[in-house]
C-alpha positions as a Markdown table, in Angstrom:
| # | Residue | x | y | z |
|---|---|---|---|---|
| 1 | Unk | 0.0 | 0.0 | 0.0 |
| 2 | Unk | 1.3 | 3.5 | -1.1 |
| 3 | Unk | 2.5 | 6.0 | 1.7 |
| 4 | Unk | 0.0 | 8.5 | 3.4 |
| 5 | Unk | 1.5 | 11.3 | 3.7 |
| 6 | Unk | -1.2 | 14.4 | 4.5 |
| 7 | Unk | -2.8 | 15.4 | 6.6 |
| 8 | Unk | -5.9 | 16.6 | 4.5 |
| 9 | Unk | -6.0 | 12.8 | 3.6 |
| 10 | Unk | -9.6 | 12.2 | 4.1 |
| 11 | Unk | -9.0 | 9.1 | 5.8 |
| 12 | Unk | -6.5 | 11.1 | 7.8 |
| 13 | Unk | -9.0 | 13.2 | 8.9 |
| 14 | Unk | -11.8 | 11.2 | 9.8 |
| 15 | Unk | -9.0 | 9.4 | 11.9 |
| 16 | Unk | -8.0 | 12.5 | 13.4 |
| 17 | Unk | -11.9 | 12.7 | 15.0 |
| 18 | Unk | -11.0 | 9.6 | 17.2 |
| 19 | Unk | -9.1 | 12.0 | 19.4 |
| 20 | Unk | -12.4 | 13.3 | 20.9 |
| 21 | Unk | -15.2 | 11.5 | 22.5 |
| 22 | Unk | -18.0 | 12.4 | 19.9 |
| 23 | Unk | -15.3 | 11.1 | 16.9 |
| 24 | Unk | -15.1 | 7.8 | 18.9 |
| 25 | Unk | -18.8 | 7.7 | 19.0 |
| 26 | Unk | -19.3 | 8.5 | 15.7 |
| 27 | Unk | -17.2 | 6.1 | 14.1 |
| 28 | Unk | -17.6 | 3.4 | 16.1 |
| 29 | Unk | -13.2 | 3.5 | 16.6 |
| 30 | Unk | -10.8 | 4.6 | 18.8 |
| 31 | Unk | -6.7 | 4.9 | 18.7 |
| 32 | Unk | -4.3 | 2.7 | 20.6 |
| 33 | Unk | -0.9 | 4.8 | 20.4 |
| 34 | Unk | 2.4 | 3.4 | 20.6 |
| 35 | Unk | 3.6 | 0.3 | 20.1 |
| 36 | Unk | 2.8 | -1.3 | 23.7 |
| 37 | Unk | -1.0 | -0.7 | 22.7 |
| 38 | Unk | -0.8 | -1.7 | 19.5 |
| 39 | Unk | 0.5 | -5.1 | 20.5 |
| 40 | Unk | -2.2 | -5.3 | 22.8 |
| 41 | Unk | -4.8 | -4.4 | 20.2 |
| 42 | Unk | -3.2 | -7.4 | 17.7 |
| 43 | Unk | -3.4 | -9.9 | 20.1 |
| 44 | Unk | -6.7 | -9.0 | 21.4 |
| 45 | Unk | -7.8 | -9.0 | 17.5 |
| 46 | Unk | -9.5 | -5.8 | 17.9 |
| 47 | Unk | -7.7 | -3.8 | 15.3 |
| 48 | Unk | -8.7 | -3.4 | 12.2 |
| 49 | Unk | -5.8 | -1.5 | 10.3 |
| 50 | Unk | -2.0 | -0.3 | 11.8 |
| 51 | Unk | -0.8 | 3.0 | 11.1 |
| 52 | Unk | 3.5 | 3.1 | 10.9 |
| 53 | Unk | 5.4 | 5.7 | 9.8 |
| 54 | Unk | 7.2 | 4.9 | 6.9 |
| 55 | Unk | 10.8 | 5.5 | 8.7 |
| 56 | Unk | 9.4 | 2.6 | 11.8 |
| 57 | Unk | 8.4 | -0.1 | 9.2 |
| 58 | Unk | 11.4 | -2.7 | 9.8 |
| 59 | Unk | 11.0 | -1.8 | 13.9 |
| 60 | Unk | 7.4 | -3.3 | 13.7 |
| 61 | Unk | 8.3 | -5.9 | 11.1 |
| 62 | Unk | 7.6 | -8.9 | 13.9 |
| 63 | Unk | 4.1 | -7.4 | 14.1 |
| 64 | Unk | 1.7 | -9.9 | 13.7 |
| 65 | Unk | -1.0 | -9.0 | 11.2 |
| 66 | Unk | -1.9 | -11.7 | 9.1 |
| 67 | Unk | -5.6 | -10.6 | 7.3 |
| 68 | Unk | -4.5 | -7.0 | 8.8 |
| 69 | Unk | -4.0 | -3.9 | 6.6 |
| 70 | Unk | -0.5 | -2.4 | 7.5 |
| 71 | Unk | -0.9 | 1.7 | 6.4 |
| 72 | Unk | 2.7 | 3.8 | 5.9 |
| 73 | Unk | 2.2 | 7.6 | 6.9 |
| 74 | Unk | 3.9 | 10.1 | 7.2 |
| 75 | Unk | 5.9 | 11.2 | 10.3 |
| 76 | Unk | 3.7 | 14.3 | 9.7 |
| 77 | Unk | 0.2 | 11.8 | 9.8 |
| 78 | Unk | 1.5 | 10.0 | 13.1 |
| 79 | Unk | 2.5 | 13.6 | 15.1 |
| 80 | Unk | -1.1 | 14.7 | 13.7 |
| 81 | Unk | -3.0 | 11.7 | 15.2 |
| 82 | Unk | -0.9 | 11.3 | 18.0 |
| 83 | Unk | -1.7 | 12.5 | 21.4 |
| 84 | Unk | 1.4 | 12.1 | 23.2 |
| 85 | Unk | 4.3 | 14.6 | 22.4 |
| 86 | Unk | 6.9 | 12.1 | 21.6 |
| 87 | Unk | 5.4 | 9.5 | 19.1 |
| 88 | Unk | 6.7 | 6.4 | 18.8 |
| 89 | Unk | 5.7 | 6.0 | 15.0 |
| 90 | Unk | 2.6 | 3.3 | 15.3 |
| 91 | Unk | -1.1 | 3.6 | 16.0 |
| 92 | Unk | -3.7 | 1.1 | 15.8 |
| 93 | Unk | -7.3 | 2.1 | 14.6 |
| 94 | Unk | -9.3 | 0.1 | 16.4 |
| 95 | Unk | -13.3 | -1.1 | 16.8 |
| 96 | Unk | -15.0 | -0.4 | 19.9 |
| 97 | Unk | -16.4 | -3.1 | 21.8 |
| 98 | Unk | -20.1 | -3.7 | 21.6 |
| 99 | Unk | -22.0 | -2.5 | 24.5 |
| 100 | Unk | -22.7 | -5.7 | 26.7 |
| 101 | Unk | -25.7 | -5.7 | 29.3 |
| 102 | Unk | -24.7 | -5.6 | 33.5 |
| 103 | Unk | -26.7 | -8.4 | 34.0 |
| 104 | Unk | -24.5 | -10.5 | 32.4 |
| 105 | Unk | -21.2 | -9.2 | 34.0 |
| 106 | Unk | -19.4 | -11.4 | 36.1 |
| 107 | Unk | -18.8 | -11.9 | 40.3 |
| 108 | Unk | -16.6 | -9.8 | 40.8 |
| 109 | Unk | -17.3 | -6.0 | 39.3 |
| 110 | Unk | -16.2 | -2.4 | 39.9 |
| 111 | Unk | -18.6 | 0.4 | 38.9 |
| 112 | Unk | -17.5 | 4.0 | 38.6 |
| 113 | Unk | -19.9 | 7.0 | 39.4 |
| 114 | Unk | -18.7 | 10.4 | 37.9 |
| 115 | Unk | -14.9 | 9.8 | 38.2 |
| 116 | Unk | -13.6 | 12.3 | 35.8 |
| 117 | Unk | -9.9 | 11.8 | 35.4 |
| 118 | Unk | -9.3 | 9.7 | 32.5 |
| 119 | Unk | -5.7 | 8.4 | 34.4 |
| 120 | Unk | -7.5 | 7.4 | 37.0 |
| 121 | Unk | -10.1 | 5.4 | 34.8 |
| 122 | Unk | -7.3 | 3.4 | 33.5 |
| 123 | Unk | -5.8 | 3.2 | 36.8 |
| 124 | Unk | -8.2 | 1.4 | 37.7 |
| 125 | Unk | -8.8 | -1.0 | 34.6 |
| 126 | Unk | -5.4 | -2.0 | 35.0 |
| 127 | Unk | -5.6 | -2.9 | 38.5 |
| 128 | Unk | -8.7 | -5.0 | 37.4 |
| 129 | Unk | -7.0 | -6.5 | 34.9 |
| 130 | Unk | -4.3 | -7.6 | 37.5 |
| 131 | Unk | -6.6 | -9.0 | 39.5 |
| 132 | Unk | -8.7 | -10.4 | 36.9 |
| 133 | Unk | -11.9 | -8.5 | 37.8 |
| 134 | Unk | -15.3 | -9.5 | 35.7 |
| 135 | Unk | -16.0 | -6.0 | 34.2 |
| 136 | Unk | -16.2 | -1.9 | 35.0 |
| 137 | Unk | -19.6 | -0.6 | 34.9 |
| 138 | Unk | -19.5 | 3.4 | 34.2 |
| 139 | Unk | -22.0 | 6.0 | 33.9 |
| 140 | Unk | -22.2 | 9.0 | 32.0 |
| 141 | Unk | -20.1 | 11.5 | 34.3 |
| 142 | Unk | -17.0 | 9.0 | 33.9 |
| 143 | Unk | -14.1 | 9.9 | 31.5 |
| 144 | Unk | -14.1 | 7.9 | 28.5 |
| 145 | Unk | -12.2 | 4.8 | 29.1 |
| 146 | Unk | -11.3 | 4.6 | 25.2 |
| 147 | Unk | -9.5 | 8.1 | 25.6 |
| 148 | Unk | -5.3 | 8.4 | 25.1 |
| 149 | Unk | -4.8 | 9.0 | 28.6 |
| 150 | Unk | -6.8 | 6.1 | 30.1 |
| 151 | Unk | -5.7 | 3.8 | 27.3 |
| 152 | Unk | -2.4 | 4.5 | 28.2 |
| 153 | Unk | -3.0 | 4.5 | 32.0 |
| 154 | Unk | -4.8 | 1.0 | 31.3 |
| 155 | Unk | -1.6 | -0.4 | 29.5 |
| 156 | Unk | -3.5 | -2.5 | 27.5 |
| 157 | Unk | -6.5 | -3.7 | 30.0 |
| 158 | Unk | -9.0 | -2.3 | 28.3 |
| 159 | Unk | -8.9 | -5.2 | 25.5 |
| 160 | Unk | -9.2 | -8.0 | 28.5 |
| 161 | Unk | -11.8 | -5.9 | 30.8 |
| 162 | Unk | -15.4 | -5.6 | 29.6 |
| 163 | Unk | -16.6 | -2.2 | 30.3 |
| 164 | Unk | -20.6 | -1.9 | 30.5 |
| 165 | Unk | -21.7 | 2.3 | 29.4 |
| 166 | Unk | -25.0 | 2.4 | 32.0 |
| 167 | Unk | -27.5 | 5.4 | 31.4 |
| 168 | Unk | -28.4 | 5.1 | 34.9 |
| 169 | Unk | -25.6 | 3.1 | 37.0 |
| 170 | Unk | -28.4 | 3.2 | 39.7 |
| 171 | Unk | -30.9 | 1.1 | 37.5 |
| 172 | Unk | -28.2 | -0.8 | 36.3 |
| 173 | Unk | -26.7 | -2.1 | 39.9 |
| 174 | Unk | -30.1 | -3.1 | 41.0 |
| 175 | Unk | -30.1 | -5.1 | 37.5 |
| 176 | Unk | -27.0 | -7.4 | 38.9 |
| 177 | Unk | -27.8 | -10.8 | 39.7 |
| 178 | Unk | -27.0 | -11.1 | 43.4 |
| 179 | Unk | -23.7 | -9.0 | 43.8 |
| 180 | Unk | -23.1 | -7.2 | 47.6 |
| 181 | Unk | -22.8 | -3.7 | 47.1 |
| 182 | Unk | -19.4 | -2.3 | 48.4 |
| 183 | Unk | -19.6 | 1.7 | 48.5 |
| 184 | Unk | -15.7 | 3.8 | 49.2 |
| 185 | Unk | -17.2 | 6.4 | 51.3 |
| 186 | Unk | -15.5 | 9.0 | 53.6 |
| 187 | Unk | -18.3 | 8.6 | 56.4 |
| 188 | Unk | -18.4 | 5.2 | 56.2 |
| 189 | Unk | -17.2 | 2.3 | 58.7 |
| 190 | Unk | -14.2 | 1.3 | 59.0 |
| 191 | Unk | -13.1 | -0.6 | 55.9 |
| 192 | Unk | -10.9 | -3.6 | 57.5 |
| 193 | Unk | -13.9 | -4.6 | 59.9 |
| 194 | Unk | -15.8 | -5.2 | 56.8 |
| 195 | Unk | -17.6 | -9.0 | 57.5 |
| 196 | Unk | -17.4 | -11.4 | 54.1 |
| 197 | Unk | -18.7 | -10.1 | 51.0 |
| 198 | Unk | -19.5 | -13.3 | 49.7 |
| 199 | Unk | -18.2 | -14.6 | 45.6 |
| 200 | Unk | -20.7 | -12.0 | 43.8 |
| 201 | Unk | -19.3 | -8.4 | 44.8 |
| 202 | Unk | -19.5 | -4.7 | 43.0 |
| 203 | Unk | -17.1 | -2.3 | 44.3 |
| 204 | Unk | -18.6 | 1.0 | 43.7 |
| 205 | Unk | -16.4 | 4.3 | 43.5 |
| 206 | Unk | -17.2 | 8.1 | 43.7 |
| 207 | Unk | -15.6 | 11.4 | 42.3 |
| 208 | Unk | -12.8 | 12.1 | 42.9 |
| 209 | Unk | -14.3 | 15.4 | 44.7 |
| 210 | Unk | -17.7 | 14.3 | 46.2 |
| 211 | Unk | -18.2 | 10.6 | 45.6 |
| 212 | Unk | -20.8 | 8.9 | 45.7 |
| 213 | Unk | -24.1 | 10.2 | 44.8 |
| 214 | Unk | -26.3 | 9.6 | 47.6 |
| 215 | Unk | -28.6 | 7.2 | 45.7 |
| 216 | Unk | -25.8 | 4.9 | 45.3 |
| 217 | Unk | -24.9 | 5.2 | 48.8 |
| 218 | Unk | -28.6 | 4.5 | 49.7 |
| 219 | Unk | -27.9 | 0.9 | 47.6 |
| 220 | Unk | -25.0 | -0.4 | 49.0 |
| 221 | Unk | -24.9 | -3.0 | 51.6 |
| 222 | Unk | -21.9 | -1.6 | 52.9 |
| 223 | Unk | -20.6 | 1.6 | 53.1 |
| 224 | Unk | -16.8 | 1.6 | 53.8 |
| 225 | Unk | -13.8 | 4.1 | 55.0 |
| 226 | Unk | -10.1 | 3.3 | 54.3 |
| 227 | Unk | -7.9 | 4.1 | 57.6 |
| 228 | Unk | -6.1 | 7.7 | 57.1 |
| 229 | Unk | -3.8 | 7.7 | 59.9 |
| 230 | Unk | -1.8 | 10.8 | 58.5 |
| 231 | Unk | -2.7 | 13.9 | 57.3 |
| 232 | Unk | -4.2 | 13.6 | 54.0 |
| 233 | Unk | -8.1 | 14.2 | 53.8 |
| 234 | Unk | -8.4 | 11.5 | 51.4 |
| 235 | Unk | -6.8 | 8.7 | 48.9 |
| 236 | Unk | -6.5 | 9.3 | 44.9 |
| 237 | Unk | -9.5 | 7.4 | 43.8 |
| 238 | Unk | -7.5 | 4.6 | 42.0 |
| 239 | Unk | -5.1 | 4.5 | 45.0 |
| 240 | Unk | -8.1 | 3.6 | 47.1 |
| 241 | Unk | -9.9 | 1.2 | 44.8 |
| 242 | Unk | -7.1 | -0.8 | 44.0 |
| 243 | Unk | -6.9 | -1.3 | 47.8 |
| 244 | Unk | -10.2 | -2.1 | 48.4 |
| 245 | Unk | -9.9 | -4.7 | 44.7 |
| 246 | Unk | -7.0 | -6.6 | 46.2 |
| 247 | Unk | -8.6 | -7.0 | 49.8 |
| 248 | Unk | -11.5 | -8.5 | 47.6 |
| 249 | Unk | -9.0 | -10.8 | 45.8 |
| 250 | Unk | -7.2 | -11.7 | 49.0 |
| 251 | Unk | -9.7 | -12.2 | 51.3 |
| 252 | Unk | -12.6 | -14.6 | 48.6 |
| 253 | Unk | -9.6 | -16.8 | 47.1 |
C-alpha cells in the first residue's frame, strides 16, 4: 500500500476525529498509540488497520497482522493523530467493543460514578486486569475509558476488561444478579472490619471530589472508609480502589 503522507488525507482526517469523544462515538473507533497498545490491540484481535510511519516499518516488522491492513504515513500523519508529544511511530485504529448488558457481567465487578480523570479510569482498569476482575460498569459523568490518557493509564486492559456504558448506574446495579454492594465512602465504617462479601461483589467508587451520589450510597450494603492515619483528607480514587480490589481478591480466594 502507497505512503500517506497528508494530513488533509480524508481518511487522515476522519482518523484525526477519534481523538475526541463524539469522533469515537461517531465512528464506532478509537486509537491505541504506541507500540505497547498496538501489540495489545493485535493480540486482542481488535484492530482493524495499523498506522506506521514509513521511517518505523522494519521496527514493527515482527508485528503480527496476518488478514490486517498495515498503512505507511507520514511522520507528519502519526504527530497529527498522536496525542502524546513524543510518538513512537505506530497507531492502531481500532473497533469499539459492543456495548454488553450488567446483568451478564461477572462476580466480581467495579462500577464507577462520575470519576472524571481519565488516568484514574485506566488506573483502575489495570488494576482490574491484574486481578482479573469481571467487568467496570460506568456511567455518563466517567471519563471515556477509550481516551489516550486512560488507554495509556490501562496499559492495555482495556482489551481484556469488559466495560458496560449504564445510562443510569443506579438502575443498572439493581439489575445485577445477586452482587453485595461495596460503597468507598469517607463517612463510612471502618473498611478492614468489613464482614465477608461473599463470591458476587461490586465495588462502587465516587468522584474524585464528592463521591458517591447519595442514591448509590442509599444501595449499598456496605458503606466503607479506608484508615487515614496521617494527614491527608483523602486517597487518589485509583489508590483507594485498588486497595479495596486486592482485599477483595485476598480475602474470597
Amino acid at each position: 500500500m502507497s505512503e500517506i503522507t497528508s494530513t488533509a488525507n480524508p481518511r487522515v482526517k476522519a482518523w484525526r476525529q477519534l481523538l475526541t469523544p463524539d469522533g469515537r462515538r461517531a465512528h464506532g473507533l478509537f486509537l491505541a498509540e504506541g507500540e505497547h497498545l498496538a501489540r495489545e490491540a493485535v493480540r486482542a484481535g481488535a484492530s482493524e488497520c495499523i498506522l506506521i510511519s514509513k521511517e518505523n516499518l522494519d521496527q514493527y516488522r515482527d508485528l503480527p497482522h496476518e488478514g490486517l491492513s498495515v498503512i505507511p504515513v507520514s511522520r507528519q500523519v502519526i504527530a497529527f493523530l498522536s496525542d502524546s508529544r513524543t510518538p513512537q511511530g505506530i497507531l492502531a485504529v481500532c473497533r469499539m467493543p459492543e456495548p454488553k448488558i450488567p446483568e451478564h457481567a461477572g462476580p466480581r465487578l467495579v462500577a464507577l460514578n462520575r470519576v472524571q480523570d481519565p488516568g484514574n479510569v485506566g488506573a483502575i482498569l489495570r488494576t482490574m486486569d491484574a486481578a482479573a476482575f469481571a467487568g467496570l460498569l460506568i456511567d455518563p459523568g466517567c471519563a471515556d475509558p477509550f481516551s489516550p490518557k486512560a488507554l495509556r493509564a490501562s496499559m492495555g486492559a482495556v482489551f481484556r476488561v469488559p466495560v458496560y456504558p449504564c445510562k443510569s448506574l443506579d438502575e443498572a446495579l439493581g439489575r445485577l444478579p445477586g452482587h453485595t454492594l461495596v460503597a468507598g465512602d469517607l463517612n463510612g465504617a471502618p473498611y478492614y472490619n468489613h464482614p465477608p462479601f461473599g463470591d458476587r461483589v461490586c465495588l462502587m467508587v465516587g468522584n474524585e471530589g464528592s463521591g458517591l451520589e447519595e442514591g448509590l450510597l442509599k444501595r449499598a450494603d456496605h458503606r466503607l472508609k479506608l484508615p487515614i492515619p496521617g494527614g491527608a483528607e483523602s486517597l487518589n480514587a485509583a489508590v483507594a480502589a485498588s486497595l479495596m480490589i486486592y482485599d477483595i481478591l485476598l480475602r474470597n480466594d
